[in-house]
C-alpha positions as CSV (number, residue, x, y, z in Angstrom):
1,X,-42.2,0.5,5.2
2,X,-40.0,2.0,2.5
3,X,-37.2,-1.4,3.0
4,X,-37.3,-4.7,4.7
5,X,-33.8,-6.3,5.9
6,X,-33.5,-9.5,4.3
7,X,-30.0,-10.5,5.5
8,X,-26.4,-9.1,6.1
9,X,-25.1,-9.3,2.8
10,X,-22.0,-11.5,3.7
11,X,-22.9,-13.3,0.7
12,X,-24.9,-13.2,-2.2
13,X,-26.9,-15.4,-4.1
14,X,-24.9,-16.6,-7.7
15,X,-26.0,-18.7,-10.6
16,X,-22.9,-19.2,-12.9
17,X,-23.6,-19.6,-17.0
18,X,-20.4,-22.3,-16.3
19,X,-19.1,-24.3,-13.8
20,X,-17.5,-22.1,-10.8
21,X,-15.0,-24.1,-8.8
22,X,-14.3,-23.5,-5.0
23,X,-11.9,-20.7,-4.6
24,X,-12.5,-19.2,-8.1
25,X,-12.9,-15.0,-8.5
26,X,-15.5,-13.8,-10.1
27,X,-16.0,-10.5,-11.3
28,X,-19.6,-9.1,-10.6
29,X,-19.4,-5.5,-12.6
30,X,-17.1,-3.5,-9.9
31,X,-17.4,-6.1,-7.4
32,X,-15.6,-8.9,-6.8
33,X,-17.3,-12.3,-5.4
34,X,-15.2,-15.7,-4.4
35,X,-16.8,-18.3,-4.5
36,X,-16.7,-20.5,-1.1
37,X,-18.1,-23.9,-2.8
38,X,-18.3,-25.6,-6.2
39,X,-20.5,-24.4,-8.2
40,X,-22.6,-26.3,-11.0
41,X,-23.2,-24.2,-14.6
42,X,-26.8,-23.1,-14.4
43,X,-27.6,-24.1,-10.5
44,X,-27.8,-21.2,-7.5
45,X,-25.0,-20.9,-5.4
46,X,-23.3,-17.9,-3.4
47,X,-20.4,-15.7,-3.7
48,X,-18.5,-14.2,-0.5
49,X,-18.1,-10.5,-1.2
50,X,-17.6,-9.2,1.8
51,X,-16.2,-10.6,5.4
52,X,-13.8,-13.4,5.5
53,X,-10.0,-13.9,5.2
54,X,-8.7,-15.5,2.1
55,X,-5.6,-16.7,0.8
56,X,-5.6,-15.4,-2.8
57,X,-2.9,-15.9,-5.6
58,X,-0.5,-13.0,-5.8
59,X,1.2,-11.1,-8.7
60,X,5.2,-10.7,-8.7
61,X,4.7,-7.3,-6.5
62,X,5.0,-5.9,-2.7
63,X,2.0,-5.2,-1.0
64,X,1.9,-3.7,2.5
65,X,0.0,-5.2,5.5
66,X,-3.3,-2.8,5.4
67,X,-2.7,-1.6,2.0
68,X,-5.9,-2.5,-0.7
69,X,-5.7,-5.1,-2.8
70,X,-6.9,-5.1,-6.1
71,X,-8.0,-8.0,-8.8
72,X,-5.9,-8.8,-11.7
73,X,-8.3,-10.7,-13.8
74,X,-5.9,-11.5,-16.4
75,X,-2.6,-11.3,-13.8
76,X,0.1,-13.5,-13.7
77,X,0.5,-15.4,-10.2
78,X,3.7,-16.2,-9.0
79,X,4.2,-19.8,-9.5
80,X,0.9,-20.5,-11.5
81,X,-0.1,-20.6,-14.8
82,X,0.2,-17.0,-16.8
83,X,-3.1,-15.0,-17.4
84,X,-5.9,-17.0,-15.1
85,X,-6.0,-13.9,-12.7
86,X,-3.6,-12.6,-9.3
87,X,-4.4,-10.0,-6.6
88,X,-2.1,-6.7,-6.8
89,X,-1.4,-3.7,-5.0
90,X,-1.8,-2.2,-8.4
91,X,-5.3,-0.2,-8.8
92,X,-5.3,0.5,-12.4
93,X,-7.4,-1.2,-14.6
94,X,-8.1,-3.4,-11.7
95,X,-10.8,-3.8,-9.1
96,X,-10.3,-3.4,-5.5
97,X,-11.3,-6.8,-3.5
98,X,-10.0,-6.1,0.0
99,X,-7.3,-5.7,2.5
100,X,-4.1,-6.8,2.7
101,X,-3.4,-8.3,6.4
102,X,0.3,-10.3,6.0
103,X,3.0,-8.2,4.3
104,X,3.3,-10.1,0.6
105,X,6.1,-9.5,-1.2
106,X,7.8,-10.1,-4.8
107,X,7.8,-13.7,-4.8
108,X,5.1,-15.0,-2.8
109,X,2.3,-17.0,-4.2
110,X,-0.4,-16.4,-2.0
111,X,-1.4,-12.9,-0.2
112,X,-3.8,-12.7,2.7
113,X,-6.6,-10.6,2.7
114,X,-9.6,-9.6,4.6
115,X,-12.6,-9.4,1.9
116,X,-14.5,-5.7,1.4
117,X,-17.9,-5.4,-0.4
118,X,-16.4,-2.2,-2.4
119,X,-16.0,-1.2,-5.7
120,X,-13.0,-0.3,-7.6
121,X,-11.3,2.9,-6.4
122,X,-10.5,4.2,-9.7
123,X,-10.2,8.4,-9.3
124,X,-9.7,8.3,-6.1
125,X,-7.1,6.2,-3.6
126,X,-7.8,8.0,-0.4
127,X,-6.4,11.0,-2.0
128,X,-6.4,11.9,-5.8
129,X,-2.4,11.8,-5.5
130,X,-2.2,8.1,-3.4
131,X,-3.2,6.2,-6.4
132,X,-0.4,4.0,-8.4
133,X,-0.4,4.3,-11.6
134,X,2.7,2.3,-13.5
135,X,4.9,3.6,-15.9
136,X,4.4,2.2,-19.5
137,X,8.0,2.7,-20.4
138,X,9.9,3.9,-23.2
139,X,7.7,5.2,-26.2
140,X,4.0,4.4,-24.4
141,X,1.2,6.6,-23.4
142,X,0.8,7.0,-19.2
143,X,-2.6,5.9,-18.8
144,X,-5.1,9.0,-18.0
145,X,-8.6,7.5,-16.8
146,X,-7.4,8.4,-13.0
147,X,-6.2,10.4,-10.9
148,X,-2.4,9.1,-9.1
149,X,1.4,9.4,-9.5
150,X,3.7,7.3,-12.0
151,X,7.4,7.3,-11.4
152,X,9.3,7.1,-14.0
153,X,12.0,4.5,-14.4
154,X,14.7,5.3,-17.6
155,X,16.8,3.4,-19.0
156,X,18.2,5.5,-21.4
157,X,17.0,8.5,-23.4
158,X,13.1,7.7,-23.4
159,X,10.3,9.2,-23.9
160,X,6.6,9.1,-23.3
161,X,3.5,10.8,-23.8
162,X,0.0,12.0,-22.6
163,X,-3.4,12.7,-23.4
164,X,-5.6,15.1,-22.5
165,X,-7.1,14.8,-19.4
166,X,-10.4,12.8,-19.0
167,X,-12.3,15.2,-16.2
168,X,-12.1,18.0,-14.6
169,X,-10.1,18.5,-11.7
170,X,-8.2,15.3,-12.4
171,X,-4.7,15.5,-11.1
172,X,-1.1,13.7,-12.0
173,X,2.2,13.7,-10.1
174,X,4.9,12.9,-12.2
175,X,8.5,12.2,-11.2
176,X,11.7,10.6,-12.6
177,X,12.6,8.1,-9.9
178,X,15.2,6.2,-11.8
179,X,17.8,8.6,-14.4
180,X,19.3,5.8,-16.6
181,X,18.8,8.7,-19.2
182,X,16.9,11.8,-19.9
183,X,12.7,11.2,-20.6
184,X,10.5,13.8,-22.7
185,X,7.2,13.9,-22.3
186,X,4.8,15.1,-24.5
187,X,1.9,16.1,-23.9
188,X,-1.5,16.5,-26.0
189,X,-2.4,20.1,-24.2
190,X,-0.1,22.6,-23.4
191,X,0.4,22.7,-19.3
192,X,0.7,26.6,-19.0
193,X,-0.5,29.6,-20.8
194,X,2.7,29.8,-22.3
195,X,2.0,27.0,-24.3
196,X,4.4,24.7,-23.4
197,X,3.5,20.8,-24.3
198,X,6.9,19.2,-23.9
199,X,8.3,18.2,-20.7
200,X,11.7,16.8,-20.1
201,X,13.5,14.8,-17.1
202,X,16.9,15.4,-16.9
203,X,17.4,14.7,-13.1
204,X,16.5,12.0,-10.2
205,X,13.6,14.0,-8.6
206,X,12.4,16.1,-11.0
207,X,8.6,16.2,-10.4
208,X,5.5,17.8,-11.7
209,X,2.2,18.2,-10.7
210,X,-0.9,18.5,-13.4
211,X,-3.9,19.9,-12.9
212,X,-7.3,19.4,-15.1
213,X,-9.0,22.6,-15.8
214,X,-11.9,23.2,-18.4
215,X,-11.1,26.0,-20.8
216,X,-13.9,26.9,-22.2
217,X,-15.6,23.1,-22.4
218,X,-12.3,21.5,-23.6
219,X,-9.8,19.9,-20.6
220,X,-6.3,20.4,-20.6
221,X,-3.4,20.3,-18.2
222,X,-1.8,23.0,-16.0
223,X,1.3,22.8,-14.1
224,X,0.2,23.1,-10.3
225,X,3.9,22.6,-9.0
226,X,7.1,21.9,-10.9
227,X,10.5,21.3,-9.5
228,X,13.2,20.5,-11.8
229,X,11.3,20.1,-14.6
230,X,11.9,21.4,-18.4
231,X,9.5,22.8,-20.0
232,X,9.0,23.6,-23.9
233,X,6.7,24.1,-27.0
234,X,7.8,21.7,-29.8
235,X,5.2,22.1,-32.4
Protein backbone atom coordinates (compact mmCIF):
# COMPACT_ATOMS: atom_id res chain seq x y z
CA UNK A 1 0.00 0.00 0.00
CA UNK A 2 1.96 3.09 -1.21
CA UNK A 3 -0.72 5.67 1.18
CA UNK A 4 -3.31 5.08 3.85
CA UNK A 5 -6.29 7.78 4.22
CA UNK A 6 -6.18 9.11 7.53
CA UNK A 7 -8.90 11.70 7.33
CA UNK A 8 -10.41 14.56 5.06
CA UNK A 9 -8.19 17.20 5.81
CA UNK A 10 -10.93 19.76 6.91
CA UNK A 11 -8.63 20.44 9.64
CA UNK A 12 -5.40 19.98 10.75
CA UNK A 13 -3.75 19.25 13.88
CA UNK A 14 -1.90 22.68 15.53
CA UNK A 15 0.21 23.26 18.47
CA UNK A 16 0.79 27.02 18.87
CA UNK A 17 4.40 28.38 20.60
CA UNK A 18 1.64 31.08 22.18
CA UNK A 19 -1.76 31.34 23.05
CA UNK A 20 -4.16 31.17 19.71
CA UNK A 21 -7.59 32.68 20.53
CA UNK A 22 -10.85 31.52 18.75
CA UNK A 23 -11.11 33.25 15.44
CA UNK A 24 -7.40 34.12 15.17
CA UNK A 25 -5.44 33.61 11.40
CA UNK A 26 -2.65 31.91 11.38
CA UNK A 27 -0.23 31.68 8.75
CA UNK A 28 1.07 28.10 8.07
CA UNK A 29 4.00 28.84 5.28
CA UNK A 30 1.46 29.47 2.06
CA UNK A 31 -1.41 28.39 3.84
CA UNK A 32 -3.69 29.94 5.91
CA UNK A 33 -5.34 28.06 9.06
CA UNK A 34 -8.25 29.79 11.50
CA UNK A 35 -8.39 28.61 14.36
CA UNK A 36 -12.12 27.34 15.39
CA UNK A 37 -11.32 27.22 19.32
CA UNK A 38 -8.91 28.67 21.99
CA UNK A 39 -5.99 27.55 21.92
CA UNK A 40 -3.46 27.09 24.94
CA UNK A 41 0.58 28.01 24.07
CA UNK A 42 2.27 24.58 23.82
CA UNK A 43 -1.13 22.28 23.89
CA UNK A 44 -2.54 20.48 20.40
CA UNK A 45 -5.34 21.95 18.88
CA UNK A 46 -6.65 22.29 15.17
CA UNK A 47 -6.78 24.85 12.55
CA UNK A 48 -9.69 24.98 9.81
CA UNK A 49 -7.97 25.35 6.43
CA UNK A 50 -10.28 24.24 4.24
CA UNK A 51 -14.31 24.02 4.26
CA UNK A 52 -16.33 26.35 6.28
CA UNK A 53 -17.85 29.90 5.98
CA UNK A 54 -16.31 32.62 8.00
CA UNK A 55 -16.82 36.00 8.74
CA UNK A 56 -13.31 37.60 8.53
CA UNK A 57 -12.19 41.21 9.19
CA UNK A 58 -11.94 43.26 5.99
CA UNK A 59 -9.48 45.90 4.58
CA UNK A 60 -10.91 49.36 3.25
CA UNK A 61 -11.44 47.68 -0.42
CA UNK A 62 -14.21 46.11 -2.79
CA UNK A 63 -14.26 42.58 -3.18
CA UNK A 64 -16.67 40.78 -5.58
CA UNK A 65 -19.00 37.94 -4.54
CA UNK A 66 -16.72 34.85 -6.02
CA UNK A 67 -13.64 36.77 -6.28
CA UNK A 68 -10.40 35.27 -4.04
CA UNK A 69 -9.59 36.54 -1.04
CA UNK A 70 -6.39 37.02 0.17
CA UNK A 71 -4.67 37.52 3.87
CA UNK A 72 -3.29 40.76 4.98
CA UNK A 73 -1.26 39.67 7.84
CA UNK A 74 -0.22 43.10 8.72
CA UNK A 75 -3.75 44.81 7.05
CA UNK A 76 -5.64 47.37 8.48
CA UNK A 77 -9.47 46.28 9.17
CA UNK A 78 -12.03 48.63 8.89
CA UNK A 79 -13.09 49.66 12.21
CA UNK A 80 -10.30 47.66 14.19
CA UNK A 81 -7.10 48.27 15.41
CA UNK A 82 -4.24 49.14 12.56
CA UNK A 83 -1.72 46.31 11.65
CA UNK A 84 -3.29 43.01 13.48
CA UNK A 85 -4.22 41.51 9.93
CA UNK A 86 -7.59 42.01 7.30
CA UNK A 87 -8.61 39.86 4.33
CA UNK A 88 -8.23 41.71 0.77
CA UNK A 89 -8.97 41.31 -2.70
CA UNK A 90 -5.37 42.31 -3.10
CA UNK A 91 -3.03 39.20 -4.07
CA UNK A 92 0.28 40.79 -3.72
CA UNK A 93 2.46 40.05 -1.04
CA UNK A 94 -0.56 38.29 0.35
CA UNK A 95 -1.79 34.78 0.73
CA UNK A 96 -4.88 33.54 -0.78
CA UNK A 97 -7.38 32.04 2.10
CA UNK A 98 -10.69 31.61 0.12
CA UNK A 99 -13.72 32.82 -1.58
CA UNK A 100 -15.57 35.65 -1.35
CA UNK A 101 -19.48 34.73 -1.12
CA UNK A 102 -21.34 38.37 -0.05
CA UNK A 103 -20.20 41.32 -2.10
CA UNK A 104 -17.83 43.52 0.61
CA UNK A 105 -17.19 46.70 -0.12
CA UNK A 106 -15.07 49.93 1.01
CA UNK A 107 -16.33 50.17 4.40
CA UNK A 108 -17.36 47.04 5.68
CA UNK A 109 -15.77 45.36 8.62
CA UNK A 110 -16.35 41.95 8.02
CA UNK A 111 -16.27 39.92 4.57
CA UNK A 112 -17.73 36.39 4.04
CA UNK A 113 -15.90 33.76 2.81
CA UNK A 114 -15.91 30.14 2.00
CA UNK A 115 -12.40 28.65 3.25
CA UNK A 116 -9.98 26.92 0.38
CA UNK A 117 -6.97 24.61 1.43
CA UNK A 118 -4.71 26.59 -1.38
CA UNK A 119 -1.78 28.38 -1.45
CA UNK A 120 -1.02 31.82 -2.46
CA UNK A 121 -1.60 32.53 -6.20
CA UNK A 122 1.37 34.63 -6.68
CA UNK A 123 2.38 34.37 -10.79
CA UNK A 124 -0.57 33.32 -11.72
CA UNK A 125 -4.47 34.70 -11.00
CA UNK A 126 -6.28 32.46 -13.46
CA UNK A 127 -4.37 34.17 -16.12
CA UNK A 128 -0.82 35.85 -15.88
CA UNK A 129 -2.72 39.20 -16.83
CA UNK A 130 -5.86 38.79 -14.02
CA UNK A 131 -3.65 39.39 -11.14
CA UNK A 132 -3.78 43.02 -9.24
CA UNK A 133 -0.96 44.40 -8.54
CA UNK A 134 -1.25 48.24 -6.93
CA UNK A 135 0.33 51.17 -7.98
CA UNK A 136 3.08 52.42 -5.57
CA UNK A 137 2.55 55.99 -6.58
CA UNK A 138 4.68 58.83 -7.33
CA UNK A 139 8.46 58.13 -7.27
CA UNK A 140 8.14 54.12 -6.12
CA UNK A 141 9.18 50.96 -7.82
CA UNK A 142 5.90 48.71 -9.30
CA UNK A 143 6.51 45.60 -7.60
CA UNK A 144 7.99 42.69 -10.12
CA UNK A 145 7.81 39.21 -8.20
CA UNK A 146 4.45 38.45 -10.38
CA UNK A 147 2.86 38.41 -13.13
CA UNK A 148 -0.59 41.10 -13.28
CA UNK A 149 -1.66 44.61 -14.35
CA UNK A 150 -1.24 47.97 -12.26
CA UNK A 151 -3.19 50.99 -13.23
CA UNK A 152 -1.84 53.92 -12.79
CA UNK A 153 -3.44 56.74 -10.92
CA UNK A 154 -1.52 60.44 -11.36
CA UNK A 155 -1.83 63.18 -9.71
CA UNK A 156 0.37 65.26 -11.32
CA UNK A 157 3.57 64.88 -13.26
CA UNK A 158 4.85 61.49 -11.64
CA UNK A 159 6.89 59.05 -12.24
CA UNK A 160 7.88 55.53 -11.47
CA UNK A 161 10.13 52.84 -12.19
CA UNK A 162 10.92 49.11 -12.85
CA UNK A 163 13.18 46.37 -12.40
CA UNK A 164 14.15 43.79 -14.39
CA UNK A 165 11.94 41.09 -14.71
CA UNK A 166 12.29 38.13 -12.10
CA UNK A 167 11.48 35.01 -14.71
CA UNK A 168 11.02 34.23 -17.77
CA UNK A 169 7.94 34.66 -19.53
CA UNK A 170 6.64 36.86 -16.77
CA UNK A 171 4.21 39.42 -18.17
CA UNK A 172 2.95 43.24 -17.06
CA UNK A 173 0.04 45.25 -18.37
CA UNK A 174 0.52 48.64 -17.69
CA UNK A 175 -2.07 51.43 -18.13
CA UNK A 176 -2.68 55.05 -17.01
CA UNK A 177 -6.18 54.86 -15.62
CA UNK A 178 -6.31 58.22 -13.90
CA UNK A 179 -4.30 61.47 -16.03
CA UNK A 180 -4.06 64.06 -13.18
CA UNK A 181 -0.62 64.48 -15.05
CA UNK A 182 1.82 62.89 -17.25
CA UNK A 183 3.89 59.53 -15.53
CA UNK A 184 7.49 58.31 -16.86
CA UNK A 185 8.42 55.18 -16.34
CA UNK A 186 11.69 53.97 -16.25
CA UNK A 187 12.71 50.98 -16.76
CA UNK A 188 15.97 48.92 -15.74
CA UNK A 189 16.03 46.94 -19.33
CA UNK A 190 15.31 48.43 -22.51
CA UNK A 191 11.74 47.00 -23.77
CA UNK A 192 12.71 46.76 -27.63
CA UNK A 193 15.79 46.28 -29.58
CA UNK A 194 15.85 49.80 -30.15
CA UNK A 195 16.81 50.28 -26.74
CA UNK A 196 14.32 52.21 -25.42
CA UNK A 197 14.02 52.24 -21.34
CA UNK A 198 11.73 55.19 -20.77
CA UNK A 199 8.17 55.02 -20.99
CA UNK A 200 5.85 57.97 -20.70
CA UNK A 201 1.85 58.36 -20.11
CA UNK A 202 0.56 61.19 -21.53
CA UNK A 203 -3.13 60.03 -21.99
CA UNK A 204 -6.13 58.15 -20.03
CA UNK A 205 -5.65 54.63 -21.76
CA UNK A 206 -2.47 54.51 -22.77
CA UNK A 207 -1.39 50.82 -22.13
CA UNK A 208 1.50 48.53 -22.51
CA UNK A 209 2.14 45.18 -22.42
CA UNK A 210 5.70 43.58 -21.22
CA UNK A 211 7.01 40.52 -21.91
CA UNK A 212 10.04 38.58 -20.06
CA UNK A 213 12.45 37.13 -22.47
CA UNK A 214 15.96 35.67 -21.71
CA UNK A 215 18.63 37.19 -23.79
CA UNK A 216 21.35 35.23 -23.56
CA UNK A 217 20.84 34.13 -19.63
CA UNK A 218 19.95 37.74 -18.57
CA UNK A 219 15.86 38.73 -18.49
CA UNK A 220 14.63 41.82 -19.73
CA UNK A 221 11.45 43.39 -20.95
CA UNK A 222 9.89 43.56 -24.43
CA UNK A 223 6.93 45.44 -25.54
CA UNK A 224 4.31 42.71 -26.65
CA UNK A 225 1.51 45.46 -27.41
CA UNK A 226 1.66 49.22 -26.88
CA UNK A 227 -1.12 51.64 -27.60
CA UNK A 228 -0.52 55.22 -26.79
CA UNK A 229 2.43 54.82 -25.18
CA UNK A 230 5.89 56.95 -25.54
CA UNK A 231 8.73 55.39 -25.85
CA UNK A 232 12.50 56.68 -25.31
CA UNK A 233 16.19 55.93 -24.45
CA UNK A 234 17.38 58.40 -21.67
CA UNK A 235 20.73 57.21 -20.68
Amino acid sequence: MKARFIHDGLSIDYTPATDVAAGDVIELGEWIGIAKLDIAAGTLGALAVAGGVFDVQHAADAIEAHALVHWDADGDPVGGTAGTGAATATSTGNKAMGVCLVAATETDATVRILKLNSPAITNNHYGPLNNAIADPGDGEAIPVTASGFVNIVTAGAETRTLAAPTFDSQQLRLNLKTDGGDCVLTVASAVNATGNNTLTFAEEGDVIVLYAVDIDGTLAWRALANDGVALSTVE
